[in-house]
N, C-alpha and C positions, 0 to 999 in steps of 0.2 A: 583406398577406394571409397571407403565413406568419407571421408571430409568433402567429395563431391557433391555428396548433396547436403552440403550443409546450408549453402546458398539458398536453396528450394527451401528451407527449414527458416530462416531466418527472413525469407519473403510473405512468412504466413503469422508472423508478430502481430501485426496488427492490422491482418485487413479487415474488409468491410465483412459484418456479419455473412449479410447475405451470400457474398462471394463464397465464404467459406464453405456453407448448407448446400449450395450447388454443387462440390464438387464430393460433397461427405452422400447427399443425395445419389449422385450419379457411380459414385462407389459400388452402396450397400444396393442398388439395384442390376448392378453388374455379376454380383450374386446367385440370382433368381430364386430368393428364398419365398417358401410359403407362410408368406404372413399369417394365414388364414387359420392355417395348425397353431403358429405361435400364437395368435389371441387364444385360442382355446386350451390351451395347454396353460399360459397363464393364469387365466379365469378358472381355472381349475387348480390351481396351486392357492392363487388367493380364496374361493370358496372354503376348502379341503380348511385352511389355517383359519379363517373368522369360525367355524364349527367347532376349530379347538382353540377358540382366544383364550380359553382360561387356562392354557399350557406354555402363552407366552413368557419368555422369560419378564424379572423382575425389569431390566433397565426398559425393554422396549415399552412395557407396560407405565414405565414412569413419563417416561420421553409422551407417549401419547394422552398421559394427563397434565406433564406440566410441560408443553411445547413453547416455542417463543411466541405464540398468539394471545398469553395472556400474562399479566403482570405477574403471577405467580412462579412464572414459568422463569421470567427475566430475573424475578427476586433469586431464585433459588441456582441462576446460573452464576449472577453474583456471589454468593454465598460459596455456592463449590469451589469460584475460583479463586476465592481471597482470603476463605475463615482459615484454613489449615497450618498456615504461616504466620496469622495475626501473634505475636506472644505476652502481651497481654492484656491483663482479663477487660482493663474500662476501655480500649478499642473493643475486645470481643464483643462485650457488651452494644457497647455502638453500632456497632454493624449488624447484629443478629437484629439489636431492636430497628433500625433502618428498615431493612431489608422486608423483615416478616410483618412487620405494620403496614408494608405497602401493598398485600396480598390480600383476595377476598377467600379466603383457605375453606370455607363450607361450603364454597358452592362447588370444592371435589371433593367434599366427604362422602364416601363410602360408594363414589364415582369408578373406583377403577374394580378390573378384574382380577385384580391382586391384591391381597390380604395385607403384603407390607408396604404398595404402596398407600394403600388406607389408613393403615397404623400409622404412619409418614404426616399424614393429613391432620390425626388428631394430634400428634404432637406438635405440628408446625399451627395447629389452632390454640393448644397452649400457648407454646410460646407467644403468640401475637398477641392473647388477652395480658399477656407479663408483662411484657417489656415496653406496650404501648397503647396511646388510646385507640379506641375502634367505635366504629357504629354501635350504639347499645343495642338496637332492635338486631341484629347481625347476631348481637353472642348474647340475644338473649336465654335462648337454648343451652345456653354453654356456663352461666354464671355459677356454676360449683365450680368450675373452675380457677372463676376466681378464690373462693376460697382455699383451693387445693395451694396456688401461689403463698399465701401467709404462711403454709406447715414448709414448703419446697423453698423457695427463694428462689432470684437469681442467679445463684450459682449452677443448682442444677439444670435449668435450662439451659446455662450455658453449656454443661456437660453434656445435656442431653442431643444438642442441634450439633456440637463438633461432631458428637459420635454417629448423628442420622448422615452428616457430609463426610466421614470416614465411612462409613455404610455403602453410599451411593458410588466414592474413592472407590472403594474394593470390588465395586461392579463393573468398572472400565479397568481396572488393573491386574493381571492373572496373579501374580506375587510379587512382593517386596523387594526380592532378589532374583537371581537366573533359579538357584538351588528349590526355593520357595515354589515358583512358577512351574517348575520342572514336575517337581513333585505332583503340583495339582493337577500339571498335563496329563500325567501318567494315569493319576487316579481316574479322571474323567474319559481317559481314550481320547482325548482331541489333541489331534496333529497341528503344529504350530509355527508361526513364525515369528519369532520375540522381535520386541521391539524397545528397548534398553531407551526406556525416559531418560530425557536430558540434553537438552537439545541449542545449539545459538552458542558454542561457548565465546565467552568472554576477555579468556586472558588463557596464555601457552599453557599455565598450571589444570586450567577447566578442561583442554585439549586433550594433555596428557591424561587427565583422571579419565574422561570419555574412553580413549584411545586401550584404557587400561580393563578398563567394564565393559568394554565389546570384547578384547581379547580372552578376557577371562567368561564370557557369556558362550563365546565360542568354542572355547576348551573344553565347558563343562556340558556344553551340550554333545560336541564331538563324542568326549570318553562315554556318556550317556547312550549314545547310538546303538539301537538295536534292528533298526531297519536294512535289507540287505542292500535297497536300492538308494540314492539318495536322494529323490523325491518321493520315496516313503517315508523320509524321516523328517526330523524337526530343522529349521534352517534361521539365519540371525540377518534383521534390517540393519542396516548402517544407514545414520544421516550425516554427512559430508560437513554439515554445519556446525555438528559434535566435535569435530578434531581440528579444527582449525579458528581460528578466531576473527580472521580477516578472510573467510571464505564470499567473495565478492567479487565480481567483473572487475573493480577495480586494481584490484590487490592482487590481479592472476598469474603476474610472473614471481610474485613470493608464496604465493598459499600452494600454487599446482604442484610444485615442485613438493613440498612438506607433505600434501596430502596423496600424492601418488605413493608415497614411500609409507607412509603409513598404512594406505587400503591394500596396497601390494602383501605389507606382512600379513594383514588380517585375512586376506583371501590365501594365499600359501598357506597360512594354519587351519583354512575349511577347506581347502582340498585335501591337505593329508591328515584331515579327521573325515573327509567325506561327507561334507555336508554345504548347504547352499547359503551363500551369503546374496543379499539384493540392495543396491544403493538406491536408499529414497527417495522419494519424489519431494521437495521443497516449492519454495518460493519462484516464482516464472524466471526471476532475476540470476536465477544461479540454474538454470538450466543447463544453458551451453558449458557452463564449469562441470559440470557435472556429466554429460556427455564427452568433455575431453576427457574425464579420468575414466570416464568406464570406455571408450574406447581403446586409451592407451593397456588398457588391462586387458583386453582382447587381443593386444599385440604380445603378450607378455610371453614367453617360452614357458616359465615354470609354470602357467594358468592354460597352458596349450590342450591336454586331454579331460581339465575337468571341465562336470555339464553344470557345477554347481552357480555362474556365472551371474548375475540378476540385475535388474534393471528395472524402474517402477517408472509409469507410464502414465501420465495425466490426462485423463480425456476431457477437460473442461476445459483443455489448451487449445487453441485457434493449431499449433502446431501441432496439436496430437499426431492427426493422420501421417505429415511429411516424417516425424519421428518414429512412427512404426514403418516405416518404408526405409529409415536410416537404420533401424535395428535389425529389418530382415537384412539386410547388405551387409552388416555385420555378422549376424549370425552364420549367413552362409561364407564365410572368409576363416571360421572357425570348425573344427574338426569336431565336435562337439555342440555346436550351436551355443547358445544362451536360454536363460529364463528370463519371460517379462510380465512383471503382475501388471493388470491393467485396470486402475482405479480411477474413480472419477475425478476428485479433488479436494481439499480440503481448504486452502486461501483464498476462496473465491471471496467472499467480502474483501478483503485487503487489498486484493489484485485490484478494483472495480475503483476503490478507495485512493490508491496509488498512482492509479489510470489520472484519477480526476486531477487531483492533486498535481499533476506533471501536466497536465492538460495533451496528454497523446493525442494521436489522432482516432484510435480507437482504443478498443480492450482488448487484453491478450488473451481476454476467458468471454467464454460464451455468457449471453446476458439473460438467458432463457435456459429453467434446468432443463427444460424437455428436447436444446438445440444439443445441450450436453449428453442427452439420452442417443442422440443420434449420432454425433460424434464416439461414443463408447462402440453402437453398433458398427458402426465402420472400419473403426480400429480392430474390433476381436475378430470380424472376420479377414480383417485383412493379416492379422496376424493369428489365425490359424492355416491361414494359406501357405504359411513358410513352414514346413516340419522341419526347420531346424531350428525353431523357437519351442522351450516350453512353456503352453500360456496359463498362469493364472488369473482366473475372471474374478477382481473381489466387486462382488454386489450385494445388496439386499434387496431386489428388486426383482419381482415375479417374474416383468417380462421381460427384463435383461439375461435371464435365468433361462429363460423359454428360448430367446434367440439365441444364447451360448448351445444348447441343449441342439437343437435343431442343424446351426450351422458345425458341431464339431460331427455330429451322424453324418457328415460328407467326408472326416479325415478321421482315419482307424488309428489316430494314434494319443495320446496320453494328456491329458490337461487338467487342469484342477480348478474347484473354487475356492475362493477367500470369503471371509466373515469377520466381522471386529468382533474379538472378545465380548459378549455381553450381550450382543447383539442377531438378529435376527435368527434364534434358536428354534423356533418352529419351522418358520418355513423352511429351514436346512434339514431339519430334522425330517419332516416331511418329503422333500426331495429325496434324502437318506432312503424313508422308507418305498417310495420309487425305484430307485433304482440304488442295490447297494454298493455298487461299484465304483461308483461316483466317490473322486476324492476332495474331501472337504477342510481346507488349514484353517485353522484363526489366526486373526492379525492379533497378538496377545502383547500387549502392553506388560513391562515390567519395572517397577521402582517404585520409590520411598512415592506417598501421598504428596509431599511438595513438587517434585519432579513432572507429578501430573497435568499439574495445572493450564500450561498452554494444551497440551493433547485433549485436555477434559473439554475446555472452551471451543476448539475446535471441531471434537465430536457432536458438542450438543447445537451449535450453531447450525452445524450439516445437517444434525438430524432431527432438530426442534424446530425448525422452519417448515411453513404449513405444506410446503410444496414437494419433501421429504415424504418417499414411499412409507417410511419405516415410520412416518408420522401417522398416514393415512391409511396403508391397507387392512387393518383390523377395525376401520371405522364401517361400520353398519350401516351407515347413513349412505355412505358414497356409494352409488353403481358402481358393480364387478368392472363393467364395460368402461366407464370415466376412467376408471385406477387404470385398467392395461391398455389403454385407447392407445396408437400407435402414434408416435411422434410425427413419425416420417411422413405419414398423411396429413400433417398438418402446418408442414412448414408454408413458408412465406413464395409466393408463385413469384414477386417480383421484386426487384431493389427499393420499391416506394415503401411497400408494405411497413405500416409503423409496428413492429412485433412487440416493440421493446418501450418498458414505462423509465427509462433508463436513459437518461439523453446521452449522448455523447462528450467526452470529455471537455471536450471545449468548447459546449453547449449549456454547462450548467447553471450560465448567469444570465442564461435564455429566458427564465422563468420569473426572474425580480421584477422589480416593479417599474424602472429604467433598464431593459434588458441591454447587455453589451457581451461581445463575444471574445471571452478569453483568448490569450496565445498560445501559441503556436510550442506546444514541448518536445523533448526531446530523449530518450531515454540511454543515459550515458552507460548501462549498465549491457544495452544490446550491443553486443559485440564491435560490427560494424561502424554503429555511428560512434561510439567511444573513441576509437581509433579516428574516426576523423576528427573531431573535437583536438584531439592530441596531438594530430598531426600538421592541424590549424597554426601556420606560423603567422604570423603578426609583422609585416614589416611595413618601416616607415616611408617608402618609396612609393606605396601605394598612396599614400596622403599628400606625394611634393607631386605626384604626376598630376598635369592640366589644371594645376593651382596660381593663381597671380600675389602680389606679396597681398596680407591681409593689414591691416588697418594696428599700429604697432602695441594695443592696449587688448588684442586677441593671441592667441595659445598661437605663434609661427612655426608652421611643420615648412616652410622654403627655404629653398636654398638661396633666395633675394631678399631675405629680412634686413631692415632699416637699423636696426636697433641690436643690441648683443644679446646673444641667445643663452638661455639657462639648458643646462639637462636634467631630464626625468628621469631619475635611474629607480632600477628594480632594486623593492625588498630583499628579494629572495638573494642575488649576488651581487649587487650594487652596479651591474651593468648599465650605460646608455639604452632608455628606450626609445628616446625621442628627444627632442628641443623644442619650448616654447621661449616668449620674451613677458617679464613681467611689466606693470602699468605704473605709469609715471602718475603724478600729481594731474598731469595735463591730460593725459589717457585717461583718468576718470571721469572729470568733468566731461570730457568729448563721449563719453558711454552715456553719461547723465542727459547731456545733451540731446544724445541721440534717441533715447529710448523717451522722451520730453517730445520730441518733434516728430517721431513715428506713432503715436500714440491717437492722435484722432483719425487717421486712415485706419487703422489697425484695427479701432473701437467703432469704428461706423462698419464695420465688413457684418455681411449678416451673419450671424452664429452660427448659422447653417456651413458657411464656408470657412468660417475656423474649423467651426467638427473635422469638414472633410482632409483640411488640411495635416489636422493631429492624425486622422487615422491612416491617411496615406504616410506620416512619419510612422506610425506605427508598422505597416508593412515593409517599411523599409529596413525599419531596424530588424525584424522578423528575418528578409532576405540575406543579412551582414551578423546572425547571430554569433555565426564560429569569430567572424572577424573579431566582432566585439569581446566576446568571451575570451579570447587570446590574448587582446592588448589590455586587459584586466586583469589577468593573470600574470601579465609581467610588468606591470607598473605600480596593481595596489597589490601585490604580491595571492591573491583569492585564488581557490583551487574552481576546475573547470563546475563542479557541480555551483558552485557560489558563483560562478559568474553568468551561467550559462539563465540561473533562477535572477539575476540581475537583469538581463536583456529583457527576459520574459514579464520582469514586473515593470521595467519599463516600458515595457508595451502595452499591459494591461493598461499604466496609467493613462496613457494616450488614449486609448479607447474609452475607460472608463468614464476621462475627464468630457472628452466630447459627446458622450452620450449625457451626462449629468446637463454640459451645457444647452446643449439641444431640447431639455425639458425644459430647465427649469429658468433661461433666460428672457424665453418668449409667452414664459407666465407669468401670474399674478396672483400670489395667495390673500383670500380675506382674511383678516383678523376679526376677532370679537372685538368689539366697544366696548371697553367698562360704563362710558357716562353718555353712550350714544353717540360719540364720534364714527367716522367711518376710516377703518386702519387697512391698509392694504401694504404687502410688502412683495418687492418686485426685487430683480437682481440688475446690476448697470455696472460696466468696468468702474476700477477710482482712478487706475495711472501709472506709473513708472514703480516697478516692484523689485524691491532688494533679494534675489535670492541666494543663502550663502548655504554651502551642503558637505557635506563631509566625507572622510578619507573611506571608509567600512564601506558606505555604499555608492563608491563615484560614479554611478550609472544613473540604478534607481531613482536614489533622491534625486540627486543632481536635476537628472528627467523629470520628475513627478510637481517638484515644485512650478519648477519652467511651464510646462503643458497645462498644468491648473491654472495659473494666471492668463496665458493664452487661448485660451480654451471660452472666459469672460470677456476679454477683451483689452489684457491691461500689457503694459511691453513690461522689458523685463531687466533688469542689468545683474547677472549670475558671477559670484564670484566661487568658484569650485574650492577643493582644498587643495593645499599648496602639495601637496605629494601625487594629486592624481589631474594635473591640466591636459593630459593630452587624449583621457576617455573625451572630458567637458567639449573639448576642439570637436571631436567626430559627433559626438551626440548634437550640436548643434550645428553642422555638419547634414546631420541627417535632416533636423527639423528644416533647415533652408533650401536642401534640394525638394522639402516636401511642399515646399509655397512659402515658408515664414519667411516676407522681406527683410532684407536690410535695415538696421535698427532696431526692430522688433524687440530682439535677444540681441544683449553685449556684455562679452565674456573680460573681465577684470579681472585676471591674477596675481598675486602678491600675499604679502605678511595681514593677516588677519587686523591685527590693531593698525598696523599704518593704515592701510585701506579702509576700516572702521569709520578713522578720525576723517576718511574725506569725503566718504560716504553717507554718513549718519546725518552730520548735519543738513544736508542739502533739504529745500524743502519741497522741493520737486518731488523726491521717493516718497509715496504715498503709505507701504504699508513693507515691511519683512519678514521673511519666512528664515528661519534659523533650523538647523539641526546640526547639536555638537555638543559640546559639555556645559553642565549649570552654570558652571563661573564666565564664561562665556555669553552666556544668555542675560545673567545680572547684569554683563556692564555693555550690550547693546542695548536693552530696555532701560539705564540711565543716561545712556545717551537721547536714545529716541525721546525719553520723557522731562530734557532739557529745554526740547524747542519749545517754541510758543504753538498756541491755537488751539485745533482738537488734538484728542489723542489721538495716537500714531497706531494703526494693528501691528501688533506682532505676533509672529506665531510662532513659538520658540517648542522645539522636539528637543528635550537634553536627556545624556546619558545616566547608566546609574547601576550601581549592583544588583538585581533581582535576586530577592529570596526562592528558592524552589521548596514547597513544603509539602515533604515526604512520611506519609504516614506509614504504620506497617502492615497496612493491605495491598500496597504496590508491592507489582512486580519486580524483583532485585533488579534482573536485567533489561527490564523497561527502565529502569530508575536511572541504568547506567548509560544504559542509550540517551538518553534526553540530556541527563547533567551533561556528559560529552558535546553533544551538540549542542547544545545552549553554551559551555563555556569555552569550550574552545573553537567554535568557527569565527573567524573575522580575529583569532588570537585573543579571543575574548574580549572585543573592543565592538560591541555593538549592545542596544537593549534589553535583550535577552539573558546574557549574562550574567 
């Protein structure tokens, strides 16, 4: 019954902001809540806590002295995330002095409301007179200090900044271990929900270890149990991306399978201890994986009577809302219902980053925090509406707080809030003394100081950016009324409205100095389009239908070819993909020929009408993406994500080339005069261009060379690599249904060196473009540089091993992610390598 709406869920990926704010709008006023209570009920929360700032705890009070507004702030997030693993001392060194030199540290002394974060101040002002220069008028005040350095050394600084970022560690992490964590729970009276660092694994071994620290987190927390109910007691997060290693859309008929069997044990062990386990919220991209396995878990007989069931809820997802209408549909299918925390988000950079980078058509996350404030409103009340959810609110936000508060006084039954360990203690505390009823968990971080580090980066990204409650409502400066101002009144009345400093993905090159408009992406991890991508077959019937034979020195997809045909067979199982005919002696000349005799119509066209013709090539390729990425996949053997980003930079070049030509053909840059000459340099086609391009990228280059020349005004003769002729055939294909006549582009197939020796000499080719290996590029540039007259351009792109130089402040599994893709995609036959 819910895989029904899955559809409705995955329509709401990436639409248009505004669309979304309409209907999250027409929600939360469907409602009929009193706003008017909630502003004052907030403003009354944040008053009550600025009277007690100086009870804030130590992290919230650090976060508001070193937020990401100031260098300080950025130094010291470096620091946390990298000193802890450095092991040794002449990097530690390095980075402490990097880092703390780039701070102006006095201008927070004796700045915050906390004693240790001041302490913090003086020592991070030591260390920066240590380990590097500074403004003398700056430390003038401070030069004892230097003297203190000649008795202290180096060393102790060193010792002393690990142990202030082991200090700052120990304020986002409840304990080391479950046992450690537990313990402190107990001591403090705070109700919890652990969260077992360690996250992304790497390899079946990282799985199993994960696999093995939640079961055992679970165990110990279970026999621990002294609450009768079990949302009185303490409950354990699972991230999905801990137990598997290939937890990816792609990978989802190997990992579902592994990872349902493992969440299965771990939920059957917090039922018959009695306690709630909640699968967490990740990356937008493992969403849907993620709703299959807590679906399938709802179906489960042994999981039938427990309520311990959980589910974490993104509200900065465009899908939020359609997902909490998936989860009431679940929860009532269940004799027990389910738990669902309901959190804002923590990838939202990345997401935005990811967007760009793929060039979507939109974001999958709201681009404004205050749209995501109104997205949270809509979802809590829509999911208090289901009493067969129980909800928790994790916020630190007054008025989030006020409208949980407000709309649960309409349903008499049980819900809680959430709080990150460390974090917003007063105003909880405060609520507390409001109403003691109120039940309050922490989101309680548990593991070793390394384990932290992506969770640390992400806390302080969320909550060190200016626009972060937890940044601003202890600042004195800011109006009550600013801080709890109501989002919902201020959204955007129509689709024009610019809300957002944030262009849109495939707007980003809007802004250059020759603006051009990125492609068209695709995101192969969303369910739906993967699947079609996959199921994109490639055949060659589509290239013999309404074709006449072509010219015998061109790639022959007919069934009336003159000449005997070769086959293209695939890498992957040396199957037929196609038949092209290679180029005789005489077929080149007749290319030479041709692109010699196209060449003044071609170069007289106004640049204006090559532009348009590149970008209409460009559109087309856009239209034939799947096609394309299919017949690359089974010729240069490249997986759908490498071909699908082939189409896409073929496209960019097209665009990009004709917007460059469009400037910069029908200008005229001045030069300086050295002796008072007058030097002006203009751009003019030269002629007949060699273009030869290689196996790794038969798309791209192949493309990119072509449409540059094109693009100036120069014809072209392209001889592709001898394993990939029958992308070369459609790619110009595409450029001639786009306007490029006859001639312009002729495609010459064959053996690299025979075709060299008949090519090279002619003196008709004015200039070539190579990308392939060095040895390769040495003996066309002794060819070219046999003839007579001027020199010949060449532009030679050659292959090569790259060094990747790894220090030991990267991230291990950053490290490993990148080495993998750098060496192995294209079978590690590309530059990057």
């Amino acid at each position: 019954m819910a895989e029904l709406s899955r559809d409705s869920i995955r329509h709401m990926h990436y639409p248009p902001e505004c669309m979304v704010l309409r209907t999250l709008s027409a929600t939360i006023t469907s409602f009929d809540a009193n706003r008017t209570s909630i502003s004052n009920d907030a403003s009354q929360l944040v008053e009550f806590s600025r009277a007690r700032a100086s009870e804030s705890g130590t992290l919230d009070a650090f976060l508001r002295e070193f937020g990401l507004s100031n260098t300080e702030g950025i130094a010291l997030m470096c620091l946390a995330e990298a000193l802890l693993r450095v092991p040794d001392e002449p990097t530690l060194d390095a980075l402490i002095s990097e880092k703390i030199r780039e701070g102006n540290w006095g201008a927070h002394q004796n700045a915050s409301d906390s004693n240790l974060v001041n302490a913090s101040v003086w020592g991070l002002m030591l260390a920066g007179k240590i380990v590097g220069p500074a403004d003398l008028l700056q430390w003038a005040s401070a030069n004892w200090l230097a003297k203190l350095v000649h008795r202290v050394g180096e060393p102790a600084v060193r010792r002393a900044t690990l142990q202030a970022m082991k200090i700052l560690g120990g304020q986002f992490v409840l304990g080391r271990d479950i046992c450690s964590a537990l313990k402190r729970a107990c001591r403090d009276g705070t109700l919890c929900s652990f969260d077992m660092l360690g996250e992304g694994a790497r390899t079946q071994d990282d799985a199993a270890r994960y696999f093995d620290n939640y079961l055992a987190a679970i165990k110990t927390v279970g026999d621990a149990r002294s609450a009768s109910h079990l949302f009185d007691g303490h409950n354990v997060s699972v991230k999905l991306s801990a137990l598997h290693p290939r937890f990816w859309e792609g990978h989802r008929e190997t990992c579902l399978p592994a990872l349902k069997e493992k969440v299965l044990a771990l939920a059957i062990t917090a039922r018959r201890l009695n306690i709630g386990i909640s699968l967490d919220a990740e990356e937008c991209a493992r969403l849907e994986l993620t709703m299959d396995v807590f679906e399938w878990l709802c179906e489960q007989p042994e999981l039938e009577n427990w309520q311990g069931l959980g589910f974490v809820l993104q509200a900065y997802q465009k899908r939020a809302l359609k997902v909490a209408e998936w989860l009431i549909v679940l929860a009532q299918s269940r004799p027990t219902g389910i738990m669902v925390r309901l959190v804002k988000g923590a990838y939202w950079d990345a997401e935005i980053k990811i967007a760009q980078q793929r060039a979507l058509s939109d974001y999958p996350v709201f681009t404004r925090k205050s749209h995501t404030d109104v997205s949270y409103e809509a979802c809590m009340r829509t999911l208090l509406s289901c009493p067969d959810i129980y909800c928790q609110f994790a916020t630190h936000n007054a008025l989030a707080i006020a409208q949980i508060r407000e709309a649960a006084g309409q349903h008499d039954r049980p819900f809680e809030f959430q709080k990150l360990h460390g974090m917003g203690d007063l105003l909880y505390a405060l609520l507390k003394e409001q109403d003691p009823s109120v039940r309050i968990r922490t989101y309680a971080p548990v593991g070793q100081h390394e384990d932290l580090l992506p969770y640390l980066v992400r806390r302080l990204l969320e909550n060190g950016a200016n626009s972060s409650f937890v940044n601003r409502f202890l600042d004195a400066d800011l109006p009550v009324s600013e801080l709890v101002s109501d989002p919902l009144s201020a959204l955007p009345t129509d689709d024009a409205s610019n809300f957002s400093q944030i262009p849109l993905p495939r707007d980003i090159f809007q802004g250059s100095d020759i603006p051009w408009v990125s492609s068209i992406g695709f995101d192969l991890d969303e369910r739906s389009t993967g699947s079609r991508f996959e199921t994109t077959d490639f055949q060659m019937i589509e290239l013999r239908s309404n074709r006449s034979p072509r010219q015998g020195c061109e790639t022959d997809m007919t069934e009336n070819a003159t000449r005997d045909l070769r086959s293209s067979t695939s890498p992957a199982d040396s199957s037929v993909v196609g038949q092209y005919s290679e180029a005789t002696q005489a077929d080149v000349i007749a290319a030479i020929e041709q692109a010699h005799n196209s060449l003044t119509d071609w170069s007289l066209r106004c640049v204006t009408e090559r532009a348009a013709i590149l970008e209409r090539a460009a559109e087309i390729f856009e239209a034939r993406t799947a096609e394309f990425t299919s017949l690359i996949a089974k010729e240069a053997g490249r997986t759908l994500n490498d071909g699908l980003d082939e189409v896409r930079e073929a496209v960019d070049f097209c665009r990009y080339y004709a917007a460059q030509a469009r400037c910069l053909m029908d200008s005229e840059l001045q030069l300086p005069g050295v002796t008072g000459e007058t030097n002006r340099l203009s751009y003019a086609p030269r002629g007949p261009w060699l273009c030869i391009s290689p196996w790794n990228f038969p798309l791209a280059i192949f493309t990119g060379q072509i449409v540059a020349n094109l693009a100036v005004g120069n014809t072209v003769i392209a001889k592709p690599a001898e394993q990939t002729p029958l992308v070369a055939r459609l790619a110009c294909d595409v450029l001639k249904e786009a306007g490029v006549p006859e001639g312009v582009i002729n495609i010459v197939n064959g053996d690299g060196p025979t075709l060299g020796d008949w090519l090279l000499p002619d003196e008709r080719i004015v200039g070539a473009s190579f990308t392939g290996s060095h040895p390769s590029a040495r003996v066309i540039n002794r060819q070219l540089a046999l003839r007579d007259g001027p020199i010949i351009p060449f532009i030679a792109e050659t292959g090569g091993v790259n060094c990747m130089l790894v220090d030991s402040t990267a991230l291990p599994e950053q490290v490993v992610d990148d080495v993998i893709t750098s060496a192995f995609r294209s079978a590690g036959q590309r530059c990057s390598a």
